[in-house]
PyMOL Python script that loads the backbone (N, CA, C, O; Angstrom):
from pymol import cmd

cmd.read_pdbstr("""\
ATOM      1  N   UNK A   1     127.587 120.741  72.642  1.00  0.00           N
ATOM      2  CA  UNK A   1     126.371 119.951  72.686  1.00  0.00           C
ATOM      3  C   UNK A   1     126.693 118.635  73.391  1.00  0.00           C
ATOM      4  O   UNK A   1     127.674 117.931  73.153  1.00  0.00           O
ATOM      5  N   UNK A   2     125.754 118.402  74.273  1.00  0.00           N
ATOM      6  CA  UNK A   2     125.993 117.013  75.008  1.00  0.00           C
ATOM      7  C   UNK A   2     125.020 116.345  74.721  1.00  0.00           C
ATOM      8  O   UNK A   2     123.864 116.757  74.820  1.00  0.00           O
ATOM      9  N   UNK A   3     125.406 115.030  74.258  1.00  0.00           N
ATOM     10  CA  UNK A   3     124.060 113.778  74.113  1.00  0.00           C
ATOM     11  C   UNK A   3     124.076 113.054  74.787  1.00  0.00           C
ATOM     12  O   UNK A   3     125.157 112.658  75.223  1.00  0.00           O
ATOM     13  N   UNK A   4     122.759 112.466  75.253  1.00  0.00           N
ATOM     14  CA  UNK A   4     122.704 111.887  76.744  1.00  0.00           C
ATOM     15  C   UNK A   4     121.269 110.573  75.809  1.00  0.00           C
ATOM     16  O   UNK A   4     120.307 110.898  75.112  1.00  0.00           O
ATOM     17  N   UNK A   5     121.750 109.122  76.231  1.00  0.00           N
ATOM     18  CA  UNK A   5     121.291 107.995  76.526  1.00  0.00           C
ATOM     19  C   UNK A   5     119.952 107.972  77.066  1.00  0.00           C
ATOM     20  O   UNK A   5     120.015 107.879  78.292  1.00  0.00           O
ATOM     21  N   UNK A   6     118.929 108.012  76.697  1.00  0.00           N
ATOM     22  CA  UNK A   6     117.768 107.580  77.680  1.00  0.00           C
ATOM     23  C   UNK A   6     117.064 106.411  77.360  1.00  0.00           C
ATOM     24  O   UNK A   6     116.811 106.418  76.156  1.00  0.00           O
ATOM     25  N   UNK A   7     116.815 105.824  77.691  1.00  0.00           N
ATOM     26  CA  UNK A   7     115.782 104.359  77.702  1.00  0.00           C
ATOM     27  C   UNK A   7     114.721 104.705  78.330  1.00  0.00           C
ATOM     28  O   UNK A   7     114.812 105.224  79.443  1.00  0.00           O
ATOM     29  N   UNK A   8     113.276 104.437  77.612  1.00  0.00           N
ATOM     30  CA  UNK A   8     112.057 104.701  77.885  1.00  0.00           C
ATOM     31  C   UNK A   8     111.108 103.663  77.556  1.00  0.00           C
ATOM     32  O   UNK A   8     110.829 103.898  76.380  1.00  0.00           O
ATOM     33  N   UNK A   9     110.552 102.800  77.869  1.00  0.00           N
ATOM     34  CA  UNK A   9     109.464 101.811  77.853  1.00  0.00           C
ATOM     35  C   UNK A   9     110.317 101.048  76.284  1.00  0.00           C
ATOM     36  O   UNK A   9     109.820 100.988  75.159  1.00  0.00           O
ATOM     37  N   UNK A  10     111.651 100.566  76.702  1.00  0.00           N
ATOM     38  CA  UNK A  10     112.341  99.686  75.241  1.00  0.00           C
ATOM     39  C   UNK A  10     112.799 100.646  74.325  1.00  0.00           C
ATOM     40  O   UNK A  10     113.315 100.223  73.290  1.00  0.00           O
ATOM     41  N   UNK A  11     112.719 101.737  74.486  1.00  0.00           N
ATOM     42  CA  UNK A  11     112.958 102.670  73.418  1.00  0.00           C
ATOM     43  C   UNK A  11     114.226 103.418  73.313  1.00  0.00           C
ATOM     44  O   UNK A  11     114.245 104.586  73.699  1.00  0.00           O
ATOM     45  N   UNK A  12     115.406 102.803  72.774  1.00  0.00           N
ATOM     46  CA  UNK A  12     116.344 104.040  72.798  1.00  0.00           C
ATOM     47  C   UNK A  12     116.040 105.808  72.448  1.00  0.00           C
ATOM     48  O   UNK A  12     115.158 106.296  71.741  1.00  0.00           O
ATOM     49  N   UNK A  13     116.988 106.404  73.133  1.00  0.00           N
ATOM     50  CA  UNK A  13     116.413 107.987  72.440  1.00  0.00           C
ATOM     51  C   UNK A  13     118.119 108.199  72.224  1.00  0.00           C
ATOM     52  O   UNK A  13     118.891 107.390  72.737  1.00  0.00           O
ATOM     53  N   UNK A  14     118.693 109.521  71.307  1.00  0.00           N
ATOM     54  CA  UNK A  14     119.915 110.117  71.806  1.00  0.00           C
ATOM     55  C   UNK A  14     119.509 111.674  71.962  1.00  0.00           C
ATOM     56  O   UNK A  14     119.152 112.234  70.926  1.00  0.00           O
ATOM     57  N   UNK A  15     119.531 112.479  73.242  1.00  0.00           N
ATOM     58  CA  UNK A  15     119.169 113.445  73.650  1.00  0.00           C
ATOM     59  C   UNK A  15     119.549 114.433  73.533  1.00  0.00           C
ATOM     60  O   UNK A  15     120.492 114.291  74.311  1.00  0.00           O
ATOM     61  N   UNK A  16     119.689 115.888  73.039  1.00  0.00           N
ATOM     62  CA  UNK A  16     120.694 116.470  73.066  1.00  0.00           C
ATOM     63  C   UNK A  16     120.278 117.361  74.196  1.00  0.00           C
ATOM     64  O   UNK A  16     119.406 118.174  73.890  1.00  0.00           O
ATOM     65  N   UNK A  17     120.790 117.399  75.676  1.00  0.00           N
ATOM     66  CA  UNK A  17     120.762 118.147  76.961  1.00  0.00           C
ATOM     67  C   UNK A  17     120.431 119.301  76.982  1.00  0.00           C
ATOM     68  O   UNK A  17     119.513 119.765  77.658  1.00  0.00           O
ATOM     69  N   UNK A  18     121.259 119.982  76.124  1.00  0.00           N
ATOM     70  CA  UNK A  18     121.322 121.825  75.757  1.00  0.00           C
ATOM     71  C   UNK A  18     119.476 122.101  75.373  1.00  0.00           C
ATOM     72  O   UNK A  18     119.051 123.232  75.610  1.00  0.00           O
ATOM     73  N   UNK A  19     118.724 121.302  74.938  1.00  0.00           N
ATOM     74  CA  UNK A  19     117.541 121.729  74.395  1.00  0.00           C
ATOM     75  C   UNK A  19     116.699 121.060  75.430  1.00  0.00           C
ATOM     76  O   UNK A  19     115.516 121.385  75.333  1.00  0.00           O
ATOM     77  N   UNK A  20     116.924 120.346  76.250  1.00  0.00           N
ATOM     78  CA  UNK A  20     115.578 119.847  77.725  1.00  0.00           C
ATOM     79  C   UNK A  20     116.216 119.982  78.515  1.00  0.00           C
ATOM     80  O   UNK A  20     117.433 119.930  78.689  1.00  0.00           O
ATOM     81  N   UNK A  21     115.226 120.210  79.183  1.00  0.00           N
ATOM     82  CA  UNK A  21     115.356 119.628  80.513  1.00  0.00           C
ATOM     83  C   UNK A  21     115.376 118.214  81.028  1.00  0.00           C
ATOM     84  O   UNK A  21     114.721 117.530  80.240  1.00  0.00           O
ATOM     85  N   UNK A  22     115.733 117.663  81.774  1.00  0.00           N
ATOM     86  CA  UNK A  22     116.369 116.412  82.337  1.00  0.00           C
ATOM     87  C   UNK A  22     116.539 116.131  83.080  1.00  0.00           C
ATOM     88  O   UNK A  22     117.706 116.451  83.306  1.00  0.00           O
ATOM     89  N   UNK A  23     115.906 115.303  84.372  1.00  0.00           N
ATOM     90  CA  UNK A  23     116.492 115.057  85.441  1.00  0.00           C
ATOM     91  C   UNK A  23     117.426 113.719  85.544  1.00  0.00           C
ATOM     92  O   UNK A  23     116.919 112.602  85.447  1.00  0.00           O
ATOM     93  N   UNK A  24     118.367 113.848  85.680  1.00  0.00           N
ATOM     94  CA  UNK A  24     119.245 112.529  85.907  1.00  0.00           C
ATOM     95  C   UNK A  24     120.002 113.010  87.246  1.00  0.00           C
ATOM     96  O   UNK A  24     120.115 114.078  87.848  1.00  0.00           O
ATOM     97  N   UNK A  25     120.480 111.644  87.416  1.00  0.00           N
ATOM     98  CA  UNK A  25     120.929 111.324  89.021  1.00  0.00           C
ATOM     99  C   UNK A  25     122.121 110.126  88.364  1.00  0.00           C
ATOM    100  O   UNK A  25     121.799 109.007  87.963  1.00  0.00           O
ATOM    101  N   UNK A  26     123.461 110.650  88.376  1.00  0.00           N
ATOM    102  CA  UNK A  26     124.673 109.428  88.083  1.00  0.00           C
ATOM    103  C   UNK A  26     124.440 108.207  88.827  1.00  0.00           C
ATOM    104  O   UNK A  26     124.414 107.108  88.273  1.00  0.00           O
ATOM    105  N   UNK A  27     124.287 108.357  89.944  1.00  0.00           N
ATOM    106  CA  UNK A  27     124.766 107.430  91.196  1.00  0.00           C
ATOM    107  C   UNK A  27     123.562 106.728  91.456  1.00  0.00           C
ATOM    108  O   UNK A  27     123.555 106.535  92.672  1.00  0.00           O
ATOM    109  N   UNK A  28     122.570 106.261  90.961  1.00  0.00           N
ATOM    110  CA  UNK A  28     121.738 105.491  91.342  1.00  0.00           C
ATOM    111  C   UNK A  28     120.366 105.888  90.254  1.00  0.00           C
ATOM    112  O   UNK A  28     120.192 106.842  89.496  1.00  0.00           O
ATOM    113  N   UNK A  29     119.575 104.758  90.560  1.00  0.00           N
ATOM    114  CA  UNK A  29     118.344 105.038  89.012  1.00  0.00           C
ATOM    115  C   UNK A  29     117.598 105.868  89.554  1.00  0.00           C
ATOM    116  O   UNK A  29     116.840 105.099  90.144  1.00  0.00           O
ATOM    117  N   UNK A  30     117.228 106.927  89.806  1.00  0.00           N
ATOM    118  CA  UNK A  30     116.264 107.918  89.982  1.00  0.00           C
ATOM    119  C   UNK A  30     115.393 108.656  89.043  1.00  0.00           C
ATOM    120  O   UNK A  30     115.857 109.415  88.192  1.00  0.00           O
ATOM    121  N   UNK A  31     114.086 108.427  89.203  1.00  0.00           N
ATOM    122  CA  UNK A  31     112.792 108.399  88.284  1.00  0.00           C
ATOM    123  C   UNK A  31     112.210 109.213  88.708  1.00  0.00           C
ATOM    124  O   UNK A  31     111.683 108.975  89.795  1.00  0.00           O
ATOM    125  N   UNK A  32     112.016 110.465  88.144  1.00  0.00           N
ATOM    126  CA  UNK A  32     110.881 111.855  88.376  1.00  0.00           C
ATOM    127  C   UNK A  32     109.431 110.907  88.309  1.00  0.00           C
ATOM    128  O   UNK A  32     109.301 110.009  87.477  1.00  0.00           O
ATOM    129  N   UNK A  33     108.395 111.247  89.294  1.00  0.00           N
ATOM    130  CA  UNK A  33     106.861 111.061  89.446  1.00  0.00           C
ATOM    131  C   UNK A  33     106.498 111.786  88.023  1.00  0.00           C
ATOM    132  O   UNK A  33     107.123 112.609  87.354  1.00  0.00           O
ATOM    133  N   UNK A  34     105.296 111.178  87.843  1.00  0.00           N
ATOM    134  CA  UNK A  34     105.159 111.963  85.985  1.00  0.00           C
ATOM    135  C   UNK A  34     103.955 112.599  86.541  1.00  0.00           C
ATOM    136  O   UNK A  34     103.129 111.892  87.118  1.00  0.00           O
ATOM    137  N   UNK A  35     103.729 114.197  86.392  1.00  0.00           N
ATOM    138  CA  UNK A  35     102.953 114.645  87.004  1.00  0.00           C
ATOM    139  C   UNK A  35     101.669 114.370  87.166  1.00  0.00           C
ATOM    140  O   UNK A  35     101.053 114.948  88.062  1.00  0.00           O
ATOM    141  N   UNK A  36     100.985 113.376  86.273  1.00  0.00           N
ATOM    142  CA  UNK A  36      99.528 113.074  86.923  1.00  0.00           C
ATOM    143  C   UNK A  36      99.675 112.082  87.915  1.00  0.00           C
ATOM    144  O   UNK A  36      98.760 111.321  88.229  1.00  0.00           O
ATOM    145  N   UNK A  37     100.637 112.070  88.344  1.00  0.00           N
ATOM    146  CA  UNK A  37     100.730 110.486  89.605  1.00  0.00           C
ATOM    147  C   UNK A  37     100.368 111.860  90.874  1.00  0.00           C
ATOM    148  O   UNK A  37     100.858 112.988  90.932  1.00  0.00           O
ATOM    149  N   UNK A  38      99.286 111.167  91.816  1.00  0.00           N
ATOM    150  CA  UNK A  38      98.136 111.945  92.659  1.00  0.00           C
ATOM    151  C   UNK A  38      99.816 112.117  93.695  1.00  0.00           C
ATOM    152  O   UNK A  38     100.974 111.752  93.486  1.00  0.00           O
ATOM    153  N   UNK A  39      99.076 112.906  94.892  1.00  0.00           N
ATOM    154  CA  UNK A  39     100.090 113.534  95.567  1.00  0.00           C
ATOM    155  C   UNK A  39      99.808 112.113  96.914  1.00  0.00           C
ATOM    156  O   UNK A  39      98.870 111.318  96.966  1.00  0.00           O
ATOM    157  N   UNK A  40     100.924 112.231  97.785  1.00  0.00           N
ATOM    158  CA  UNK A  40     100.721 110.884  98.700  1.00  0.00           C
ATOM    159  C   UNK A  40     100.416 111.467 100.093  1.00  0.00           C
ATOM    160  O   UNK A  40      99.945 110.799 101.013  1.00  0.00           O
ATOM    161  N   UNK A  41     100.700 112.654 100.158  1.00  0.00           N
ATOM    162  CA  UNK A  41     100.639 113.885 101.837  1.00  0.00           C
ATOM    163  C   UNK A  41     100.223 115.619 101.221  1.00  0.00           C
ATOM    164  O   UNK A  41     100.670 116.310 100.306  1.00  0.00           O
ATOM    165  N   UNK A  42      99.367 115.778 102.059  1.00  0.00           N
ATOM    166  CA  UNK A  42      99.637 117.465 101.539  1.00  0.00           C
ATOM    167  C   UNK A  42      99.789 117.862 102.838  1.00  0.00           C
ATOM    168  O   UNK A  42      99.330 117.411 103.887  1.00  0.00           O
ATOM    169  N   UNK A  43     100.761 119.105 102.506  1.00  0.00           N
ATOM    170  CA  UNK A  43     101.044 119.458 103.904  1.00  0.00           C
ATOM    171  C   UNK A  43     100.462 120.949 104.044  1.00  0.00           C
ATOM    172  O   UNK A  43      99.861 121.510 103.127  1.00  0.00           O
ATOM    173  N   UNK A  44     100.742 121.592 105.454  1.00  0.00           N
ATOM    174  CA  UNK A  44     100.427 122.767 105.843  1.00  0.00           C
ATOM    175  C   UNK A  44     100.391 124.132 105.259  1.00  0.00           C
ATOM    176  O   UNK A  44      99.634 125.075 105.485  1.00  0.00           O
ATOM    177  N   UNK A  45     101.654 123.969 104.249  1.00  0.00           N
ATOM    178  CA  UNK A  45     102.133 125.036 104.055  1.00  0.00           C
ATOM    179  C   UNK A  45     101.953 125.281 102.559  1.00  0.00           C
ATOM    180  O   UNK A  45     102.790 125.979 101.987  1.00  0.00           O
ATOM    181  N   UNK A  46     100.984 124.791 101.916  1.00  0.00           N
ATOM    182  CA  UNK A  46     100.566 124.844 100.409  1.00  0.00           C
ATOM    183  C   UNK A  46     101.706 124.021  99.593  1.00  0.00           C
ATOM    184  O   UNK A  46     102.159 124.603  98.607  1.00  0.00           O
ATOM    185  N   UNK A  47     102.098 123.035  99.823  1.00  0.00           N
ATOM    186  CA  UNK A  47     102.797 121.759  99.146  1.00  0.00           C
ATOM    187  C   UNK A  47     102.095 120.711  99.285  1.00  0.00           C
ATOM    188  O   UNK A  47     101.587 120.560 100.396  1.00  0.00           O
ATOM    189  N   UNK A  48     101.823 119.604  98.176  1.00  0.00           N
ATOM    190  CA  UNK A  48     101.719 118.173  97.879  1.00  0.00           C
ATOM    191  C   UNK A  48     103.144 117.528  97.953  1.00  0.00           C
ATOM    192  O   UNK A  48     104.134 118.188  97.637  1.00  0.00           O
ATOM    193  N   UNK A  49     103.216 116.479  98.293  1.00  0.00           N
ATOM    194  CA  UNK A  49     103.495 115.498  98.639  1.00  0.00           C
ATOM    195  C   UNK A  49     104.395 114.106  98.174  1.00  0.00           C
ATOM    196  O   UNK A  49     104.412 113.261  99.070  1.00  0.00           O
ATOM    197  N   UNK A  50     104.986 113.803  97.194  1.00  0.00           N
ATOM    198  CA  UNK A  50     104.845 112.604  96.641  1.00  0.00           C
ATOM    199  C   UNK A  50     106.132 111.505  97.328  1.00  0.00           C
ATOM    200  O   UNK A  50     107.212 112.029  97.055  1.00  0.00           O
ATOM    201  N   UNK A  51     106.283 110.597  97.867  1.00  0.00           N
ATOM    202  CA  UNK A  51     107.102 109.744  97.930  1.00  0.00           C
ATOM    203  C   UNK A  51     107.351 108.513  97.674  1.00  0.00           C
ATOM    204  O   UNK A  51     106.918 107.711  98.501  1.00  0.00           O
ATOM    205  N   UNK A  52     108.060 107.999  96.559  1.00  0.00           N
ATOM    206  CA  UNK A  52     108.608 107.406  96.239  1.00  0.00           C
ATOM    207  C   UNK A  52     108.855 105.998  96.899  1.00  0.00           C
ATOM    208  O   UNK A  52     108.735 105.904  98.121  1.00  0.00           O
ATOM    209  N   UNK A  53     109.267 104.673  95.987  1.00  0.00           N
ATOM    210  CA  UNK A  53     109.381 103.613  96.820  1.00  0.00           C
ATOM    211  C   UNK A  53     110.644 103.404  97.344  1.00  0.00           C
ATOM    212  O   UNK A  53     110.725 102.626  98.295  1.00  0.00           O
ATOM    213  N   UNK A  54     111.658 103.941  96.920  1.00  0.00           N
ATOM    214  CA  UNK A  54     113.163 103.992  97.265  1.00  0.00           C
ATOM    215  C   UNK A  54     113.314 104.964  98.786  1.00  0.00           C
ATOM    216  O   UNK A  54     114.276 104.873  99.550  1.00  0.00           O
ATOM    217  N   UNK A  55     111.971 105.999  99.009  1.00  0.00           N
ATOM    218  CA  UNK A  55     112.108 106.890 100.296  1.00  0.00           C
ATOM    219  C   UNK A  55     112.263 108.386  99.644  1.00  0.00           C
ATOM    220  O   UNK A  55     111.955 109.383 100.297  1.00  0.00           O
ATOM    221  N   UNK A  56     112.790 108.469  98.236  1.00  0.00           N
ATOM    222  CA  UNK A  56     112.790 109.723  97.870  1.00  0.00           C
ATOM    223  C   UNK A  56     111.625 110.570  97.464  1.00  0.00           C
ATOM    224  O   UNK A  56     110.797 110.321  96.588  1.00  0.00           O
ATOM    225  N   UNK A  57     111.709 111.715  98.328  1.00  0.00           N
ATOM    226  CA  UNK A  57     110.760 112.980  98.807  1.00  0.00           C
ATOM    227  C   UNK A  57     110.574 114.053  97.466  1.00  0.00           C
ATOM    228  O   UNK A  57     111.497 114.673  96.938  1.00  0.00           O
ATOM    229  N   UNK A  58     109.178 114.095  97.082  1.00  0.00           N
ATOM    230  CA  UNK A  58     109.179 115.006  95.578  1.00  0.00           C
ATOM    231  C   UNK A  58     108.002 115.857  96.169  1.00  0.00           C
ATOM    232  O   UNK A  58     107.247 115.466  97.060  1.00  0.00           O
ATOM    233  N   UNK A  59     107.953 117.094  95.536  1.00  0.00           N
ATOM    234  CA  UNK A  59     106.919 117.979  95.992  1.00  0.00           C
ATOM    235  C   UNK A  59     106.431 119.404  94.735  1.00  0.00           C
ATOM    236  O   UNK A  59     107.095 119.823  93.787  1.00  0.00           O
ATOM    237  N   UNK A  60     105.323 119.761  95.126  1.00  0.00           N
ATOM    238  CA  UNK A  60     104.864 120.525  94.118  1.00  0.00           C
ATOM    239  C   UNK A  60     103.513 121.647  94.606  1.00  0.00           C
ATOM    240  O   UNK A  60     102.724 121.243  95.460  1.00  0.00           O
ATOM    241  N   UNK A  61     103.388 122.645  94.172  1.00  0.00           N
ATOM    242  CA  UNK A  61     102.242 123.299  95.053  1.00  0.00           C
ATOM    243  C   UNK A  61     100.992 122.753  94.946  1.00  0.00           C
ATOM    244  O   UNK A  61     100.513 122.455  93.852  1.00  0.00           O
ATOM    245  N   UNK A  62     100.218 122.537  96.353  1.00  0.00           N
ATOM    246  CA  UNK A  62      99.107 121.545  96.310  1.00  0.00           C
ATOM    247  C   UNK A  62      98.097 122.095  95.458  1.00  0.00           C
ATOM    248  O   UNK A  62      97.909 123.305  95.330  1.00  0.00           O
ATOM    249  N   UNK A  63      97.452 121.203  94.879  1.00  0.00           N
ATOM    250  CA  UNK A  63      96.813 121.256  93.309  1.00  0.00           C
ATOM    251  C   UNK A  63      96.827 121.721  91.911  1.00  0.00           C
ATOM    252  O   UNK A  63      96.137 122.154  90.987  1.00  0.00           O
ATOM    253  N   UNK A  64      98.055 121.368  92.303  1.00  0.00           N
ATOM    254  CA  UNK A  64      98.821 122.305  90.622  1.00  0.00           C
ATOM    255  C   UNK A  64      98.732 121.661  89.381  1.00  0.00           C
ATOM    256  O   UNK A  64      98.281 122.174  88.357  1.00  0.00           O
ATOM    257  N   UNK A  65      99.292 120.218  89.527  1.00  0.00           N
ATOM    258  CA  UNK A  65      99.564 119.125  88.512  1.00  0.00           C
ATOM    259  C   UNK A  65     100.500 119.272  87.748  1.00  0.00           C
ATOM    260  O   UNK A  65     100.685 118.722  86.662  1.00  0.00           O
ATOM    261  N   UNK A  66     101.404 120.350  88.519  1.00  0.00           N
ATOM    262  CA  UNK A  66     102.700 120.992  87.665  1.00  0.00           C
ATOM    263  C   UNK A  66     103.956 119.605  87.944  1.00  0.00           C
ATOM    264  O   UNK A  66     103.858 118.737  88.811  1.00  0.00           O
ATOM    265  N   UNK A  67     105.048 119.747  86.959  1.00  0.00           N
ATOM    266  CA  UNK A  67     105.881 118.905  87.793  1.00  0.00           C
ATOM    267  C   UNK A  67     105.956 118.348  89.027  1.00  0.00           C
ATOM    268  O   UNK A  67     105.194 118.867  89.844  1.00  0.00           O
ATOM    269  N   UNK A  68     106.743 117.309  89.491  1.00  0.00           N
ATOM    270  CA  UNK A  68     107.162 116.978  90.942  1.00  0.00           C
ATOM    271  C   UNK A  68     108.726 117.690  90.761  1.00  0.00           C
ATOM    272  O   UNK A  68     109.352 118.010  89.751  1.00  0.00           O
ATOM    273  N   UNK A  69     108.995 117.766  91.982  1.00  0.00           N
ATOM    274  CA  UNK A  69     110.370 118.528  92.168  1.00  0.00           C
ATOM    275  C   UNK A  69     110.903 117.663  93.035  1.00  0.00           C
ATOM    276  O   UNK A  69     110.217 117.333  94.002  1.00  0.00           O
ATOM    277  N   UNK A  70     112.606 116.966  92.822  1.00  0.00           N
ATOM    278  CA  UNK A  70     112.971 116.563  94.062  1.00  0.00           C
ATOM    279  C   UNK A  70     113.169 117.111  95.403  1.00  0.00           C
ATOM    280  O   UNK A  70     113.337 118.330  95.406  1.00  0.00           O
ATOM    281  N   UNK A  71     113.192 116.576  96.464  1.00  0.00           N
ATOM    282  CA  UNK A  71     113.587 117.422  97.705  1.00  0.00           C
ATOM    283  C   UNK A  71     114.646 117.192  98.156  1.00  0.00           C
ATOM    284  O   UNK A  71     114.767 116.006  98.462  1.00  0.00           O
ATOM    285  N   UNK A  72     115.715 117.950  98.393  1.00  0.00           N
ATOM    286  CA  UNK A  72     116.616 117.661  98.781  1.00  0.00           C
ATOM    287  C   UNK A  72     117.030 118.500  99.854  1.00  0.00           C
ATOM    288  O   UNK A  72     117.737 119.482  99.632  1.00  0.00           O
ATOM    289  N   UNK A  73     116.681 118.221 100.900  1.00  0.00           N
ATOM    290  CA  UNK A  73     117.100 118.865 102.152  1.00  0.00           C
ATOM    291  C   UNK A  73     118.550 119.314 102.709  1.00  0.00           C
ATOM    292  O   UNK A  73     118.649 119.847 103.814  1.00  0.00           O
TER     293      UNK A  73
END
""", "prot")
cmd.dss("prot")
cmd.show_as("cartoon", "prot")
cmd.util.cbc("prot")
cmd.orient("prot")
């Protein structure tokens, strides 16, 4: 079992990993879009859009309201 640190609006949590899902990123603060945040591009190919103020690219099938997904090319 791994427990993982999260801070949320002042709020400590202790997490246990094995039971969520989680997106973390070691190397820098990286923040999943919370899925009602609107899409910023929809593109051609049945994907929305979302980007970030840091430049990082999140996407999801256009009109889903499902998660954002990072992109990592």
């Amino acid at each position: 079992m791994m427990l993982i640190k999260v801070v949320s609006d002042g709020i400590t949590l202790g997490l246990d990993y094995s039971k969520i899902k989680l997106h973390y990123q070691a190397t820098s603060k990286f923040i999943t879009p919370r899925a009602y945040e609107p899409a910023h591009e929809s593109g051609s190919k049945g994907y929305e859009w979302f980007i970030a103020d840091d430049g990082t690219n999140f996407y999801r099938k256009a009109g889903s309201k499902d998660d954002w997904i990072r992109f990592e090319p």
